[in-house]
C-alpha positions in Angstrom: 0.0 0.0 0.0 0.8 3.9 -0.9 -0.5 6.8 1.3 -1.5 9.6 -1.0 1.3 11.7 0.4 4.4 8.9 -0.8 1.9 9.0 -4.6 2.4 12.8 -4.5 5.7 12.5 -4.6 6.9 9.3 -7.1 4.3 10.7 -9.6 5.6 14.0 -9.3 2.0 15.6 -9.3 0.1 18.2 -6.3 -1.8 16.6 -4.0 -5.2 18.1 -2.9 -6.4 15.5 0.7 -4.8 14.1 3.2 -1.0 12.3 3.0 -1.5 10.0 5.6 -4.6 8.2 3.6 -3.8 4.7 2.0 -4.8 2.9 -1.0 -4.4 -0.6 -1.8 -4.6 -0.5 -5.8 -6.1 0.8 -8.8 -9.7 1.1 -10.3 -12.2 2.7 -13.0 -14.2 5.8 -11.3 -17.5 3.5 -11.5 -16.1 0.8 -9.5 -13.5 1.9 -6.7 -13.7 1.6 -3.4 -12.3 3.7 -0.6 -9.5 2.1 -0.5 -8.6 2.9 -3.9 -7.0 5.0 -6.5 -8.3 6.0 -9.9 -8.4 8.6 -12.7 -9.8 10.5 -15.1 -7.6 11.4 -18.4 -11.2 11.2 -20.8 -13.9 13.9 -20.1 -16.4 11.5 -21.9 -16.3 9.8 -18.1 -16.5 13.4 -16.2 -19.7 12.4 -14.9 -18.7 9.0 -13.1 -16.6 11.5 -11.5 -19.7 13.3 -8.8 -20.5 9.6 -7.5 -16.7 8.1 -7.6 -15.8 6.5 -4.1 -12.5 6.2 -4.7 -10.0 7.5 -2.1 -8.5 9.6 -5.0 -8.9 11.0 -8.2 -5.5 11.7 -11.1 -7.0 14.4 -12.9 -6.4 17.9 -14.5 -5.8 20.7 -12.3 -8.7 22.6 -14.0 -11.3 19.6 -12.5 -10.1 19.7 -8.8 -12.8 21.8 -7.8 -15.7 19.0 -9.3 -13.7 16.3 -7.2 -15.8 14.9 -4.5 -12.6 13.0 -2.9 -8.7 13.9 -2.7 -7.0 14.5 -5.6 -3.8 14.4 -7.2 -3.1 17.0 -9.9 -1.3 16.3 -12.9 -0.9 17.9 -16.6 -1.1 14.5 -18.0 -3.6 12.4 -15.7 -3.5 9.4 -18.1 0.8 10.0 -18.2 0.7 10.0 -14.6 -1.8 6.8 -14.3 0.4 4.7 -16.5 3.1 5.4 -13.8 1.1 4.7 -10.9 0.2 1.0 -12.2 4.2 0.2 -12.2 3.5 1.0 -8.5 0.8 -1.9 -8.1 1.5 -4.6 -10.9 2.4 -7.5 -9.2 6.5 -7.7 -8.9 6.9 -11.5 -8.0 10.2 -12.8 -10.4 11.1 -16.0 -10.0 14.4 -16.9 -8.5 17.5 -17.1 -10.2 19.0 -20.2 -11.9 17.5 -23.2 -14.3 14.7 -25.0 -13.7 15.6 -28.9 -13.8 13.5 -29.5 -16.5 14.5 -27.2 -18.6 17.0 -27.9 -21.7 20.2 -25.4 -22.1 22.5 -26.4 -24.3 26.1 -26.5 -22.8 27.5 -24.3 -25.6 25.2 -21.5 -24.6 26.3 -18.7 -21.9 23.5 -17.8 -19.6 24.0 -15.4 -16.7 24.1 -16.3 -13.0 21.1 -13.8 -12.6 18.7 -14.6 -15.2 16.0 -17.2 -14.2 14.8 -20.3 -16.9 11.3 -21.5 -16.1 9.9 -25.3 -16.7 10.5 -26.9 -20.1 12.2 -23.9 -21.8 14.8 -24.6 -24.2 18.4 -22.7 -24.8 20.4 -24.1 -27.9 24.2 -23.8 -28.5 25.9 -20.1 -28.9 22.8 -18.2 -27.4 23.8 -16.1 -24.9 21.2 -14.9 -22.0 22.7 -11.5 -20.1 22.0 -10.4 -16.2 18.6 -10.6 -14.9 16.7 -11.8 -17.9 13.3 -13.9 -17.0 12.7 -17.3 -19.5 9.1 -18.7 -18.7 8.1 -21.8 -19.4 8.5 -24.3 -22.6 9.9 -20.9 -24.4 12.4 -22.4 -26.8 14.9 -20.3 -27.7 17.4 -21.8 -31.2 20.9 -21.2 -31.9 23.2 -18.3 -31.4 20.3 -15.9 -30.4 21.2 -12.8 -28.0 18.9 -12.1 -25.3 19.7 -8.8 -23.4 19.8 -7.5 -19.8 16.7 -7.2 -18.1 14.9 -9.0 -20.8 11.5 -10.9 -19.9 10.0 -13.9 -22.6 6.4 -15.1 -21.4 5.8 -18.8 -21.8 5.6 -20.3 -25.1 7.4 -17.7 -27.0 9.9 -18.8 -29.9 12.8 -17.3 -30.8 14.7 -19.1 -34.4 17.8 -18.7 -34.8 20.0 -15.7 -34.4 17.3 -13.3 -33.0 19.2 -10.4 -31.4 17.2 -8.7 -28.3 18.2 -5.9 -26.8 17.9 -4.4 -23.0 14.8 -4.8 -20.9 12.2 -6.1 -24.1 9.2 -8.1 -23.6 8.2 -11.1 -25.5 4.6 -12.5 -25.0 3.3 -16.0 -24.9 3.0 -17.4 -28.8 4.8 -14.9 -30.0 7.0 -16.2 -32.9 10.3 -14.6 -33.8 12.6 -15.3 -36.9 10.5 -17.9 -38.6 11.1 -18.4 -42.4 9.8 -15.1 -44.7 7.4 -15.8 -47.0 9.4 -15.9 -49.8 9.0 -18.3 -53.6 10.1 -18.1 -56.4 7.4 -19.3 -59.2 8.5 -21.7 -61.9 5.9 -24.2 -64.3 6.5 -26.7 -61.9 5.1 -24.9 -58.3 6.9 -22.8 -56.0 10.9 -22.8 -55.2 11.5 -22.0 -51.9 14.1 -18.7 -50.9 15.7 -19.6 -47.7 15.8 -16.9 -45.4 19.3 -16.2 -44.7 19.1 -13.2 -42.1 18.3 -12.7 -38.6 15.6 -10.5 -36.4 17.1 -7.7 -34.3 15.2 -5.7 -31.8 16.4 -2.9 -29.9 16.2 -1.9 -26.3 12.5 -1.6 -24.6 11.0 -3.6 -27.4 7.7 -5.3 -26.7 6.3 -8.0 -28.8 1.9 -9.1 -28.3 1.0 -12.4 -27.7 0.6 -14.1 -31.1 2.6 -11.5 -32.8 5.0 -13.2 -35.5 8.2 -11.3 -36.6 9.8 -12.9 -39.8 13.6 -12.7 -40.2 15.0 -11.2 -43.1 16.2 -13.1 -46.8 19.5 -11.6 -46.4 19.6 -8.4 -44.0 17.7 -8.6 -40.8 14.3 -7.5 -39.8 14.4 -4.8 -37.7 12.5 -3.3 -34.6 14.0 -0.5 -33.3 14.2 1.2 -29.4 10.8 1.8 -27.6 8.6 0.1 -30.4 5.4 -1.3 -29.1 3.7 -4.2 -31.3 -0.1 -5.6 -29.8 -1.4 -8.7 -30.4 -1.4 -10.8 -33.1 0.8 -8.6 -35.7 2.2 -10.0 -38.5 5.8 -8.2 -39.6 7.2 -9.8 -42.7 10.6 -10.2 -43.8 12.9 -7.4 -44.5 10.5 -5.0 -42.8 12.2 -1.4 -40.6 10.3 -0.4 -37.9 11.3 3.3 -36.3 11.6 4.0 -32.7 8.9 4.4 -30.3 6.6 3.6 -33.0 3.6 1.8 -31.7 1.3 -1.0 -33.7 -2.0 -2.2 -32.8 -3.1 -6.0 -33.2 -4.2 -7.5 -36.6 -2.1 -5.5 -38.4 -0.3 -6.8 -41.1 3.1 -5.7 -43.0 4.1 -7.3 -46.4 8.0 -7.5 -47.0 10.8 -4.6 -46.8 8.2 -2.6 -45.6 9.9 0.3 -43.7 8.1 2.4 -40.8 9.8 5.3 -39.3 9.7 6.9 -35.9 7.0 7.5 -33.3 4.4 6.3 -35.9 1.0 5.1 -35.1 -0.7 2.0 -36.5 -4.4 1.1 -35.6 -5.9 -2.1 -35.4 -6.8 -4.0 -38.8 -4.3 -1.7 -40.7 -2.5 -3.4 -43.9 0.4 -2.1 -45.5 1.9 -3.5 -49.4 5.3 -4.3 -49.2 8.2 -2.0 -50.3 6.8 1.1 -49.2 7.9 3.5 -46.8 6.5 5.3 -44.6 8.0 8.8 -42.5 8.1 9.7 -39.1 5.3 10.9 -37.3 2.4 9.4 -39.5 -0.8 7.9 -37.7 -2.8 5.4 -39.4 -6.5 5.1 -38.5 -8.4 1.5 -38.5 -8.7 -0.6 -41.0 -6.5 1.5 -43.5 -5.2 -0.3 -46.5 -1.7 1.4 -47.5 -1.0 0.7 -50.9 2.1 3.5 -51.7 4.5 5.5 -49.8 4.0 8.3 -47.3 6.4 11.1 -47.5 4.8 13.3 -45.1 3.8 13.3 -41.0 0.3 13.7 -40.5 -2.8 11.5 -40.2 -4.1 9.0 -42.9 -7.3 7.1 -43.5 -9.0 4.8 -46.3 -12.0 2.7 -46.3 -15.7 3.8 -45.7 -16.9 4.0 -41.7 -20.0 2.3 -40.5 -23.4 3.1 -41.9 -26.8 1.2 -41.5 -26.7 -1.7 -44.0 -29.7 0.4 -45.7 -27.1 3.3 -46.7 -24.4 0.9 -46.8 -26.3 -1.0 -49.6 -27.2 2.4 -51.3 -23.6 4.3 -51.0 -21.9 0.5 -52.8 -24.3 1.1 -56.0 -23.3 4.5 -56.3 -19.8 3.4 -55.8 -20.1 1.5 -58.7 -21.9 4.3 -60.6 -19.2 6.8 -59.9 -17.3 6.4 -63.6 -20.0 6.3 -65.2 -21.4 10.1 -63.4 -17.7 11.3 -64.0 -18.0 10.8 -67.3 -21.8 12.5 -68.2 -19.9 15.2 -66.1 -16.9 15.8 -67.9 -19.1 15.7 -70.9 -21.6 18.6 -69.6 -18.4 20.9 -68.8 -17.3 20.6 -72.3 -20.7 21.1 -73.8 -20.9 24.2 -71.3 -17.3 25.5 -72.2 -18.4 25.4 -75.9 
């Protein structure tokens, strides 16, 4: 437990109550208890506010006053929430050293410190630095690099010669460095291009459950610092993601694509391959991005939802759209003449 006072000061933010009060965890305004902290970052919940019985409220300066209960004062309420849950997320790491069960390989170098849970695998040449937390049946292949302070959920594959950096996360499922989809067509079917480079994150990396991260044909796939990639994302070969760029789940990125820094991705996006994309571009839902972007800003494609009744009438006149073009570039020549 925190008392509102020790909050004050690790968040950095004014307190409005008294210090000496504890709370024991986090919760929504609709749902905690007085033993608990929440906040408000969205003004579409303002009115859960006036019946909250939390013990306290992260919120804007300019909302004190409508605060039934104490209240810490922040610029960035939802900034200063996402560092209060480091505060409460449960910090149990297992204890250092290899679980009997589990299969490392005696060619691989694996810290004093770092911890390898039931059934998890290490093969020959992979090395596993200070601190770094292998769950269970993870299997990890040969000559991969795992860095400091690194944490791989159960189940999570790492191929061959994937390079992590400092302090990533891997989630359960998550597959990195399998085979690129890559063929060449002859008469005959499909010959298959073996995949001969690696996958290389860089430091604060972390990967969804169910994500998949292809290696590259010959250069590596790469996921550089602070990148954030959801659930069930599918990177292909040869792809470039920038720094601190965030992806949401079911996204999917054909081949060499390359994304530059602090980008945004929504859910459902696709991107073609071989197309680049700049820094500072934000891609809504569902987008389909079939050519380059050469400049920051906020891009969109497909039609948002409608009643099927509109939906039904908007797709004929889709399909009518040529033909109306076309009596209309006739009518502004016939008027020109």
């Amino acid at each position: 437990m925190y008392s509102l006072g020790e909050l004050a000061e690790t968040l950095d933010v004014i307190l409005s109550g008294d210090p000496q009060c504890r709370v024991s965890g986090l919760a929504t305004l609709a749902t905690a208890g007085p033993d608990q902290l929440s906040f408000l970052a969205n003004d579409k919940y303002l009115r859960q506010l006036h019946g909250t019985r939390a013990a306290a409220v992260i919120l804007r300066p300019a909302q004190a006053a409508q605060c039934p209960v104490a209240c810490l004062q922040a610029e960035d309420p939802y900034l200063a929430f996402a560092r209060a849950t480091a505060l409460f997320a449960p910090a149990a790491r297992p204890a250092a050293g290899i679980h009997p069960t589990a299969v490392v390989s005696a060619q691989a170098q694996v810290d004093e410190s770092a911890a390898i849970g039931p059934q998890a695998v290490v093969e020959a040449g992979s090395c596993i630095a200070a601190g770094v937390v292998i769950g269970a049946h993870v299997s990890i292949g040969e000559n991969c690099s795992i860095g400091a302070g690194c944490q791989l959920h159960a189940h999570a594959v790492l191929y061959r010669g994937v390079r992590l950096g400092r302090q990533c996360i891997i989630h359960s499922h998550a597959v990195l460095g399998a085979d690129g989809f890559g063929y060449a067509p002859t008469t005959e079917g499909w010959v298959k291009i073996h995949q001969l480079g690696g996958v290389w994150l860089g430091d604060r990396v972390e990967v969804g459950a169910g994500t998949t991260i292809d290696r590259g044909a010959l250069d590596d796939t790469v996921i550089e610092d602070g990148a954030i990639i959801d659930n069930l994302v599918q990177i292909a070969h040869n792809c470039h993601i920038g720094k601190n760029t965030a992806i949401a789940g079911c996204t999917g990125l054909a081949g060499s694509t390359t994304i530059g820094a602090n980008c945004t991705l929504a859910g459902g996006v696709g991107v073609v391959g071989h197309v680049e994309i700049c820094d500072n571009v934000h891609i809504t839902g569902m987008t389909m991005v079939t050519k380059s972007i050469s400049q920051a800003g906020s891009y969109s494609s497909g039609t948002p939802m409608s009643t099927t009744r509109e939906w039904r009438r908007n797709a004929v006149r889709f399909a009518q759209l040529d033909r109306i073009q076309q009596r209309l570039s006739a009518l502004e020549k016939s008027t020109k003449n």
